[in-house]
TIMAR-636474 format. One line per 4 residues: number of its first residue (from 1); their letters; for each residue x, y, z of N, C-alpha, C, CB. Coordinates in steps of 0.05 Angstrom, whole numbers, plus 5000, padded with zeros to 4 digits. Atoms other than C-alpha are relative to their C-alpha. Glycine has a CB too. Example, Ala and Ser with C-alpha at 12.3 -4.5 7.8 and 13.67 -1.06 7.14 Angstrom:
BEGIN
1 = as = 5018/4976/5000/5246/4910/5156/5018/5024/5000/4980/5001/5025  4984/4976/4999/5273/4979/5143/4985/5022/5014/5009/5009/4971;
END
This chain:
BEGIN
1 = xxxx = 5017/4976/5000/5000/5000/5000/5018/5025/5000/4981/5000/5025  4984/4984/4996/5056/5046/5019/5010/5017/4972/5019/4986/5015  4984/5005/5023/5091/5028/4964/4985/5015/4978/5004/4968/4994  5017/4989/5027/5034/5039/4910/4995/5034/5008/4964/4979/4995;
5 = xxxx = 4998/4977/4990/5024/5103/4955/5022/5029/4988/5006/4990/5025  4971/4989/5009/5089/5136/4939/5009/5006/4971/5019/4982/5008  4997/5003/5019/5092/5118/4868/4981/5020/4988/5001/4976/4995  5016/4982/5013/5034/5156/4853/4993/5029/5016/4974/4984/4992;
9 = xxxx = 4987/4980/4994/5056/5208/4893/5018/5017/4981/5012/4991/5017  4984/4999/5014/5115/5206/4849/4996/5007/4970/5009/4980/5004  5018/5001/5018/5075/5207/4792/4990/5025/4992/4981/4986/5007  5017/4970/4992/5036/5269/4810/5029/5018/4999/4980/5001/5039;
13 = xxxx = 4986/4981/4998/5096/5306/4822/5016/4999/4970/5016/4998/5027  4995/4990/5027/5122/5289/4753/4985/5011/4975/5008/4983/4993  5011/4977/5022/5073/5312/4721/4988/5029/5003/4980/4989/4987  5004/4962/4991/5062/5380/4757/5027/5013/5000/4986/5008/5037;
17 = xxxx = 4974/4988/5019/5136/5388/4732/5002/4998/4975/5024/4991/5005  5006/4998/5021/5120/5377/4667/4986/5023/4990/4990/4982/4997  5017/4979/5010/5063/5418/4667/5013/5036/5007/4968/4992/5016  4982/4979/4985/5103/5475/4708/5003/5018/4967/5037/4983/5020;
21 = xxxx = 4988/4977/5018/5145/5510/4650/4977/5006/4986/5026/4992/4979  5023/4994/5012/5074/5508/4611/4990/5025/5010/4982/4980/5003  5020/4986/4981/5046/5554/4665/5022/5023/5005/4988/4982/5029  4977/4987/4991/5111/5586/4686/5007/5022/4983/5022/4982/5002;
25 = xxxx = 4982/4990/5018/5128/5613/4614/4996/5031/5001/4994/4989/4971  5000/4982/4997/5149/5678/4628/4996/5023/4971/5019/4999/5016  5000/4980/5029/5130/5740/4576/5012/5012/4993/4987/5014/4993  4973/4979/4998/5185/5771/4544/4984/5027/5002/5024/4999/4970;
29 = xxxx = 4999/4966/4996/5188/5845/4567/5008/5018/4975/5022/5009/5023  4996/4994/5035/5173/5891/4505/5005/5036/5012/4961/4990/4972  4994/4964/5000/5204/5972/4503/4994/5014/4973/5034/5007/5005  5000/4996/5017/5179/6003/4462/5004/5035/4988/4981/4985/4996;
33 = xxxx = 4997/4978/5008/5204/6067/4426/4984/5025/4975/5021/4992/4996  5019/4986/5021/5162/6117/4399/4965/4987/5005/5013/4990/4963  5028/5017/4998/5091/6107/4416/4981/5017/4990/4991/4991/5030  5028/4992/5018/5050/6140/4363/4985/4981/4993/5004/5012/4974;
37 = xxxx = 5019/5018/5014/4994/6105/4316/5022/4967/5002/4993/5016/4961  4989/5021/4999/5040/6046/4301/5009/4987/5037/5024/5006/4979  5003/5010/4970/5068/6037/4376/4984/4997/5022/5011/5007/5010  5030/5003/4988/5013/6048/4411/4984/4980/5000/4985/5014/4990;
41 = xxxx = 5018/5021/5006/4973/5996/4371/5014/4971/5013/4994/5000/4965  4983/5019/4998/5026/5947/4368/4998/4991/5034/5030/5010/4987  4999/5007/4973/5038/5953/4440/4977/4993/5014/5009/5018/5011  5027/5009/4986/4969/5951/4463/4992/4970/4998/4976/5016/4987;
45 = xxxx = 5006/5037/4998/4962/5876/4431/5019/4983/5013/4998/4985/4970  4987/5016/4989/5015/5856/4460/5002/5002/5028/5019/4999/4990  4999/4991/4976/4999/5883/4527/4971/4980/5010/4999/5037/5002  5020/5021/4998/4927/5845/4515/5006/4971/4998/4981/5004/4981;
49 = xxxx = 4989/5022/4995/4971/5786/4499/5010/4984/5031/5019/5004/4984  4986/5008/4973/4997/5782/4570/5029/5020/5011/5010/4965/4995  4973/4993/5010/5067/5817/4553/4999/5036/5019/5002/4999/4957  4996/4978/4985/5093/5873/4607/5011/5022/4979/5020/4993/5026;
53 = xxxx = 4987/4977/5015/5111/5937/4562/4993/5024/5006/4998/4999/4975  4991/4973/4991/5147/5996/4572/4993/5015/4969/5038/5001/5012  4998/4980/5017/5117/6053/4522/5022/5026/5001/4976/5008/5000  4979/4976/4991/5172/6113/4517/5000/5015/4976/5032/4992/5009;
57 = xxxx = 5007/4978/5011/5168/6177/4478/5028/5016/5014/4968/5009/5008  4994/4980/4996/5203/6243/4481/4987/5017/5035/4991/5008/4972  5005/4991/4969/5165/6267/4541/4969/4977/4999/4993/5045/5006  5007/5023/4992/5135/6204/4572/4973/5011/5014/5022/4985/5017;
61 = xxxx = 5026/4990/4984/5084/6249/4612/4971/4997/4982/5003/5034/5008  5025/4999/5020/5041/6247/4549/4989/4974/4997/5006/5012/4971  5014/5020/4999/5035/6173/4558/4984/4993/5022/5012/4985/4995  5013/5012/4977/4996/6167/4616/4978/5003/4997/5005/5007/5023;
65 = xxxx = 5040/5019/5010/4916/6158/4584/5015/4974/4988/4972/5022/4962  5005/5029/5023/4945/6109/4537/5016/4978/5020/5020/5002/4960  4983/5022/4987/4987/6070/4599/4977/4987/5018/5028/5012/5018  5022/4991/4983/4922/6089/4638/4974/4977/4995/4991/5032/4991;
69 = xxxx = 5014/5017/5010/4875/6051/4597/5009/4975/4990/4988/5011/4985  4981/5030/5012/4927/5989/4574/4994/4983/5026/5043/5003/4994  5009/5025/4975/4913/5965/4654/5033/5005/5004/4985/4958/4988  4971/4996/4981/4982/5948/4697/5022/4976/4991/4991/4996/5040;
73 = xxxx = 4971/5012/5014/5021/5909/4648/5005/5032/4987/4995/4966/4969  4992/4989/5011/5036/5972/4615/5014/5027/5009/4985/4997/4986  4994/4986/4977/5081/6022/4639/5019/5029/4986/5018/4976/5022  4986/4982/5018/5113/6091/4607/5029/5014/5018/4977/5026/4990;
77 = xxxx = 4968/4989/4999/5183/6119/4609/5020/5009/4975/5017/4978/5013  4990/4981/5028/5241/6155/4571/5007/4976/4985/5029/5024/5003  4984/5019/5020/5273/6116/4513/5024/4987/5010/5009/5016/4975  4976/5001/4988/5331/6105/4561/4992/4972/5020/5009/5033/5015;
81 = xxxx = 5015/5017/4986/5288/6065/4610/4980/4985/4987/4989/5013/5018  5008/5029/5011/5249/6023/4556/5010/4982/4988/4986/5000/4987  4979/5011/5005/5314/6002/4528/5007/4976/5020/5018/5020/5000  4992/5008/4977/5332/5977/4599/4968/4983/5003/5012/5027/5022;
85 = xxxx = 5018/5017/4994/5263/5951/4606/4998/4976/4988/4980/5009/5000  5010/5012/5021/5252/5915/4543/5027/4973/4995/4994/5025/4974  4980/5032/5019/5283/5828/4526/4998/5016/4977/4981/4958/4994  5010/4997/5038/5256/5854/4453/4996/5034/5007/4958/4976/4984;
89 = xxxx = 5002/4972/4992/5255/5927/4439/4985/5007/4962/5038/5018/5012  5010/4996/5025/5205/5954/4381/4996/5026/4997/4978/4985/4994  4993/4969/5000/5223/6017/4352/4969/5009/4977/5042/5008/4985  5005/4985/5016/5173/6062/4309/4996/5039/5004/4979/4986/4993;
93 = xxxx = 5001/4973/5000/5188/6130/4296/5001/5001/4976/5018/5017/5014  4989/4994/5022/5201/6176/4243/5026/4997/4996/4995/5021/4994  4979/5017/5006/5250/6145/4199/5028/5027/5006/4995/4984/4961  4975/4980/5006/5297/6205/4198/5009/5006/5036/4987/5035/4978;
97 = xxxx = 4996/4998/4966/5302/6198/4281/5022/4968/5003/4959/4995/5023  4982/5022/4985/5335/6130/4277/5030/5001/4996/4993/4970/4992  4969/5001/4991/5419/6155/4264/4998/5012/5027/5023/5019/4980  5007/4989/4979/5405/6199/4324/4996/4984/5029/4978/5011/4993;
101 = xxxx = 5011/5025/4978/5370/6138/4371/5026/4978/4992/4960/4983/4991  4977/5017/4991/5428/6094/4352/5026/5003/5009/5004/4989/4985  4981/4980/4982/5475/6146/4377/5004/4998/5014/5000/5019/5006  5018/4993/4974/5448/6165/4435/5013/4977/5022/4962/4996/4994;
105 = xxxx = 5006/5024/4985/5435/6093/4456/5024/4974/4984/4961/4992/4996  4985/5015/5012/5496/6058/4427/5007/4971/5023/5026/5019/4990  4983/5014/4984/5525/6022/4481/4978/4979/5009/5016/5018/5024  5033/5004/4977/5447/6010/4518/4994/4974/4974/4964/5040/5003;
109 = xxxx = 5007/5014/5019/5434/5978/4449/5005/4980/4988/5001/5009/4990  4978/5016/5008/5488/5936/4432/4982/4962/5009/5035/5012/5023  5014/5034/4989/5459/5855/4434/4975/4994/5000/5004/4992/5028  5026/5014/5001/5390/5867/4437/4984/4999/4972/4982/5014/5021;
113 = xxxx = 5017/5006/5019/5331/5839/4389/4982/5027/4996/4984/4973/5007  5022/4966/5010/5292/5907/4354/4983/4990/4976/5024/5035/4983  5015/5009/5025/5238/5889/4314/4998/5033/4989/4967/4980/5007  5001/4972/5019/5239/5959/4266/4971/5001/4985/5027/5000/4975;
117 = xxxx = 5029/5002/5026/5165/5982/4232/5007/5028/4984/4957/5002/5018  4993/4978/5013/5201/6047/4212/4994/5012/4960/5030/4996/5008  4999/4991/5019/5187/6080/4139/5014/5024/4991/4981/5000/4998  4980/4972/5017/5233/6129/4093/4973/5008/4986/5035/4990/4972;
121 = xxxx = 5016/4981/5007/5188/6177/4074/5016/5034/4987/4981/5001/5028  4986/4969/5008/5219/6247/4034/4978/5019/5015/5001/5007/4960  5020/4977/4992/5159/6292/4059/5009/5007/5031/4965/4989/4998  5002/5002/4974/5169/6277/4127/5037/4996/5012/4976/4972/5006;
125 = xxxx = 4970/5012/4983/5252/6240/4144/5025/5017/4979/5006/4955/4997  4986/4983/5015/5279/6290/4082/5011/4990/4976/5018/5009/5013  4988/5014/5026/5309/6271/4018/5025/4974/5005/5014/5028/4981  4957/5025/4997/5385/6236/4039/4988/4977/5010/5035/5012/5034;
129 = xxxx = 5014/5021/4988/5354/6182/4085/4977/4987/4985/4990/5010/5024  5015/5007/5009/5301/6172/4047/5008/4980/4963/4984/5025/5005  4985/5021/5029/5346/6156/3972/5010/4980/5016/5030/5014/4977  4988/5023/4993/5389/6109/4018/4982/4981/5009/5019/5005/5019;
133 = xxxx = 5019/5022/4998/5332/6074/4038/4992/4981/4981/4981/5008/5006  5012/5011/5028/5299/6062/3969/5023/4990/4992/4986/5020/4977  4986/5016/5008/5366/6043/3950/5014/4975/5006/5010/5010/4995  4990/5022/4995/5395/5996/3986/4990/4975/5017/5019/5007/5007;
137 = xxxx = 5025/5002/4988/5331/5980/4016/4996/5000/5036/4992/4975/4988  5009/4984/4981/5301/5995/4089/5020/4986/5021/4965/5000/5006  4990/5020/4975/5324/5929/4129/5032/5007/5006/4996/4963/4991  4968/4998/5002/5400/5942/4110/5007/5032/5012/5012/4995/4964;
141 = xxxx = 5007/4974/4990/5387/6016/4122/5004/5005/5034/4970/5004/4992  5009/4996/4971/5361/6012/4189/5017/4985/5014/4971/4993/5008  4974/5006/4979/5416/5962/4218/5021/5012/4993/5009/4972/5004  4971/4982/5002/5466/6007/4193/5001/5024/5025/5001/5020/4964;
145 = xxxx = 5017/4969/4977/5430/6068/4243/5001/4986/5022/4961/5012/4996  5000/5013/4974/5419/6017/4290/5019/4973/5015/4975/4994/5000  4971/5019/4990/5489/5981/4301/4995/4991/5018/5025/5011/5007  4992/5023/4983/5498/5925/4344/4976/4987/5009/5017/5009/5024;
149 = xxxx = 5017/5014/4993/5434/5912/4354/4984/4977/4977/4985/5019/5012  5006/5019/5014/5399/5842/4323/4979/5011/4984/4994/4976/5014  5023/4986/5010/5347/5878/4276/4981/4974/4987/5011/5027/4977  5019/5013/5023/5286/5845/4244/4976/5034/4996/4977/4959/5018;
153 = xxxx = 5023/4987/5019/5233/5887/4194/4975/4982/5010/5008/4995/4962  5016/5006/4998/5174/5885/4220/4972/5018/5011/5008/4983/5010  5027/4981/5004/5091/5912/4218/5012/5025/4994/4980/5003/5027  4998/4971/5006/5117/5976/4174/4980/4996/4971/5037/5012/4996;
157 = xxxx = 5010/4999/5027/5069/5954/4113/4966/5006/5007/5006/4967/4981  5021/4992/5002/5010/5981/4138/4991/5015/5020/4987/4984/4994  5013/4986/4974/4967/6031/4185/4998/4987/5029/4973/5006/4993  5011/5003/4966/4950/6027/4260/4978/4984/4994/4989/5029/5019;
161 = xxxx = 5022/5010/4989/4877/6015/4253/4998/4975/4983/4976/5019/5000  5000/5030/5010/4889/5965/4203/5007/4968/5007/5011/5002/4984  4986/5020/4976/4929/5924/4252/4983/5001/5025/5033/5012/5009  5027/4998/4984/4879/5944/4303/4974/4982/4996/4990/5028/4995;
165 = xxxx = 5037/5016/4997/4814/5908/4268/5006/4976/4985/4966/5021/4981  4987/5022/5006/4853/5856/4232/5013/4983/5020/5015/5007/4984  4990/5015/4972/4884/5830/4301/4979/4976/5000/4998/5022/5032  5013/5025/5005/4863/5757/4306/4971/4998/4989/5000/4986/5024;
169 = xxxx = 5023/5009/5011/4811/5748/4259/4994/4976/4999/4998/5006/4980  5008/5039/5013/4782/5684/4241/5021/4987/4988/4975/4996/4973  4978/5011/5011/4842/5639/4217/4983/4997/4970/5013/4970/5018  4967/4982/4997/4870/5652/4169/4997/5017/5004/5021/5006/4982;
173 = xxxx = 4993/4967/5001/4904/5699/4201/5011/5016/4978/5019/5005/5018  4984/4984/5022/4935/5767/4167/5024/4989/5006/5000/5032/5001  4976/5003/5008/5000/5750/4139/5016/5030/5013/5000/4995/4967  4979/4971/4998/5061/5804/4172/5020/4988/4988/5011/5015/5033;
177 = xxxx = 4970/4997/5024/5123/5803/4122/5023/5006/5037/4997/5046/4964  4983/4989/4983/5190/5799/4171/5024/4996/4980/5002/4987/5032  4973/5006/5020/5264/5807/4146/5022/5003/5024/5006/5027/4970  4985/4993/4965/5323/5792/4199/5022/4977/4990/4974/4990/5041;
181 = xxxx = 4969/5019/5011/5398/5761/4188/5000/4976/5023/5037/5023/5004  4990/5007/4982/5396/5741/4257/4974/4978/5008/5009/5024/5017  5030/5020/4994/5353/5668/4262/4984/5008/5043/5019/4950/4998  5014/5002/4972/5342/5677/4345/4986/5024/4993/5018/5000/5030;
185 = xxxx = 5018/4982/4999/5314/5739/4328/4978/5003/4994/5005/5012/4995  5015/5006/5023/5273/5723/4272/4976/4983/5024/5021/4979/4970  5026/5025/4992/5241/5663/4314/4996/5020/5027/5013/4955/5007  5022/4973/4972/5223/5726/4381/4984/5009/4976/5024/5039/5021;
189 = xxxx = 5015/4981/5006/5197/5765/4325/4973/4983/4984/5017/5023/4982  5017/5013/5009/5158/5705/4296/4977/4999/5030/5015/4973/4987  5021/5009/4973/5122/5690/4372/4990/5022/5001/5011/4989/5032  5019/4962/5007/5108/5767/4375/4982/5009/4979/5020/5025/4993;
193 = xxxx = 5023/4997/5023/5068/5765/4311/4982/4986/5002/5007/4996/4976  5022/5011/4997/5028/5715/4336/4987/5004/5027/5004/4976/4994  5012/4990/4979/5018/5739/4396/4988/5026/4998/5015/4999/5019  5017/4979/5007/4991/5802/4369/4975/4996/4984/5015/5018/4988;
197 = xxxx = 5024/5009/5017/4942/5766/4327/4998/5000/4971/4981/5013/5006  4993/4999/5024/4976/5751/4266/5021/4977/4982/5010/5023/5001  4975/5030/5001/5025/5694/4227/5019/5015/4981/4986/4960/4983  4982/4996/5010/5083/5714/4215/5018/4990/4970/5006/4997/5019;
201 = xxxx = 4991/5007/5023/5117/5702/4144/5037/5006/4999/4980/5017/4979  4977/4983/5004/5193/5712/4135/5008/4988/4973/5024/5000/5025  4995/4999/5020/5212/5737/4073/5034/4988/4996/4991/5026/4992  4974/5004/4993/5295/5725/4092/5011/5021/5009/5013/4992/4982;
205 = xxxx = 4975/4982/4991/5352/5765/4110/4996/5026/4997/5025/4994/4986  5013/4965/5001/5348/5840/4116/5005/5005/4972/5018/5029/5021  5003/4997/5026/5362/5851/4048/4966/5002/4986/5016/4977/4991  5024/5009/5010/5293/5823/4034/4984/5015/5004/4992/4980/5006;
209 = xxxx = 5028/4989/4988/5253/5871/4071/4989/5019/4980/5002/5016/5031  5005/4974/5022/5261/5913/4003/4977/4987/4988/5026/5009/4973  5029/5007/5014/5204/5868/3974/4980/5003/5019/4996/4971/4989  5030/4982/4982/5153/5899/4035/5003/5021/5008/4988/4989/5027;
213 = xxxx = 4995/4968/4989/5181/5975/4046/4991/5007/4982/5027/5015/5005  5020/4986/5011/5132/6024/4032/5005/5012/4972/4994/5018/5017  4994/4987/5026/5168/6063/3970/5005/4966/4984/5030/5027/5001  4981/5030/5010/5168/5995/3926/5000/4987/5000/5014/4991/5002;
217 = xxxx = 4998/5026/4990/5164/5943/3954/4969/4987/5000/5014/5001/5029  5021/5020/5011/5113/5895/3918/4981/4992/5020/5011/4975/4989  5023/5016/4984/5080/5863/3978/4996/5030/5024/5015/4961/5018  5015/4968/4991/5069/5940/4016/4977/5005/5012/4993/5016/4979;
221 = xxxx = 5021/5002/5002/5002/5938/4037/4977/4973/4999/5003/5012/4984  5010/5021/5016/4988/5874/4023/4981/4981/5033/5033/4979/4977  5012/5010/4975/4930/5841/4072/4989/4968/4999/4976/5020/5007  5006/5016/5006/4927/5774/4050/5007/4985/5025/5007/4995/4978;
225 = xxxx = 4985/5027/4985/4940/5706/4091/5025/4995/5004/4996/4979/4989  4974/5008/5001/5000/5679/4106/5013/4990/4972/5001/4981/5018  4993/5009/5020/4996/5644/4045/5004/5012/4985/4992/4989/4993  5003/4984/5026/4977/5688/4002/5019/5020/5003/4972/5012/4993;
229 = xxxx = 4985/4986/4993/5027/5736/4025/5038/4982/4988/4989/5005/5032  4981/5016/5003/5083/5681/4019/5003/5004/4969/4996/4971/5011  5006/4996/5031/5063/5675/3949/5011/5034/4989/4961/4994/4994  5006/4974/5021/5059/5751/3928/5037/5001/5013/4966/5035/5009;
233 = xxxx = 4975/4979/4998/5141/5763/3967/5008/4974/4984/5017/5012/5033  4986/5017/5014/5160/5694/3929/4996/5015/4969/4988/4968/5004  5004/4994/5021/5139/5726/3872/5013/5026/4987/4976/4999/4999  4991/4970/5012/5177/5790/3869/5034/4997/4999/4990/5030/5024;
237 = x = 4971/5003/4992/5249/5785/3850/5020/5016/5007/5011/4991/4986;
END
């Protein structure tokens, strides 16, 4: 009796260590820089996902409705302190802000995963930044600005609210386009796309992200499936 006692004792306790890391799995901590339309949104699903994030701005005081209404995973500070907050750090600003932010934050920066939704725009980031973009395209661009850190391309092919009412739809989900040299990164920025309510696609290596940046880039806009998305960046050479 003892005996059979013990065993299924033993039993029990292996499988409430099994189940453990299931329950345990901690959410990476997201910083995020720039919290207009794009950060804002972004962040908000991933704050409904479970995921603690630091919004940060220029003057952080202006985030407190949108930290206000996110509930007490979400939490605002300077760019200095979501750096420091953030496993994963997801930048959107205006494109002509990121030599500046990799300046700044060189040292702070160095090692970590940045998923980038940034756009070169002439109206807005100025002419220079904006040819080097179109030319040598965005992904290669933006880890040049943003040295040392693991970059992946990612949600810059379309609006806020579109990412807003498209967030887990009915499977299939929307297809997001990523581009990233660095595989560990690639596979954070893949779990983050689905945890915002979306399936991630990767087109390849930063190079690639020139077939989904806004000036150009064939798949742009594009709100299809995963599949169908796969299809339209396989299709652009």
């Amino acid at each position: 009796m003892h005996h059979h006692f013990t065993r299924r004792a033993a039993l029990a306790t292996a499988a409430a260590i099994l189940a453990a890391p299931a329950l345990a799995q901690a959410k990476s901590r997201i910083g995020i820089i720039g919290a207009g339309n794009i950060g804002a949104s972004i962040g908000g699903l991933w704050v409904k996902a479970g995921h603690p994030v630091m919004f940060s701005s220029r003057n952080p005081d202006e985030l407190k409705d949108l930290v206000a209404k996110l509930g007490p995973l979400a939490h605002a500070g300077t760019v200095a302190d979501a750096i420091k907050f953030g496993d994963v750090l997801f930048i959107a600003v205006p494109y002509a802000a990121l030599p500046q932010i990799g300046a700044d934050y060189k040292d702070a920066l160095k090692g970590k995963i940045m998923l980038d939704a940034g756009n070169a725009v002439p109206t807005r980031d100025g002419d220079a930044i904006t040819k080097e973009a179109d030319t040598n395209g965005t992904g290669i661009t933006s880890q040049k600005y943003l040295a040392g850190t693991r970059l992946v391309r990612a949600f810059n092919t379309m609006g806020a609210k579109i990412f807003e009412t498209q967030s887990n739809r009915p499977d299939p989900k929307m297809g997001i386009p990523l581009a990233g040299d660095d595989p560990e990164a690639l596979k954070v920025a893949q779990g983050l796309v689905r945890d915002a309510g979306f399936d991630p696609v990767v087109a390849g290596g930063l190079a690639s992200a020139k077939k989904f940046q806004q000036r150009g880039g064939g798949a742009y806009g594009f709100q299809g499936t995963a599949a169908e998305l796969k299809a339209k960046l396989d299709s652009i050479p």
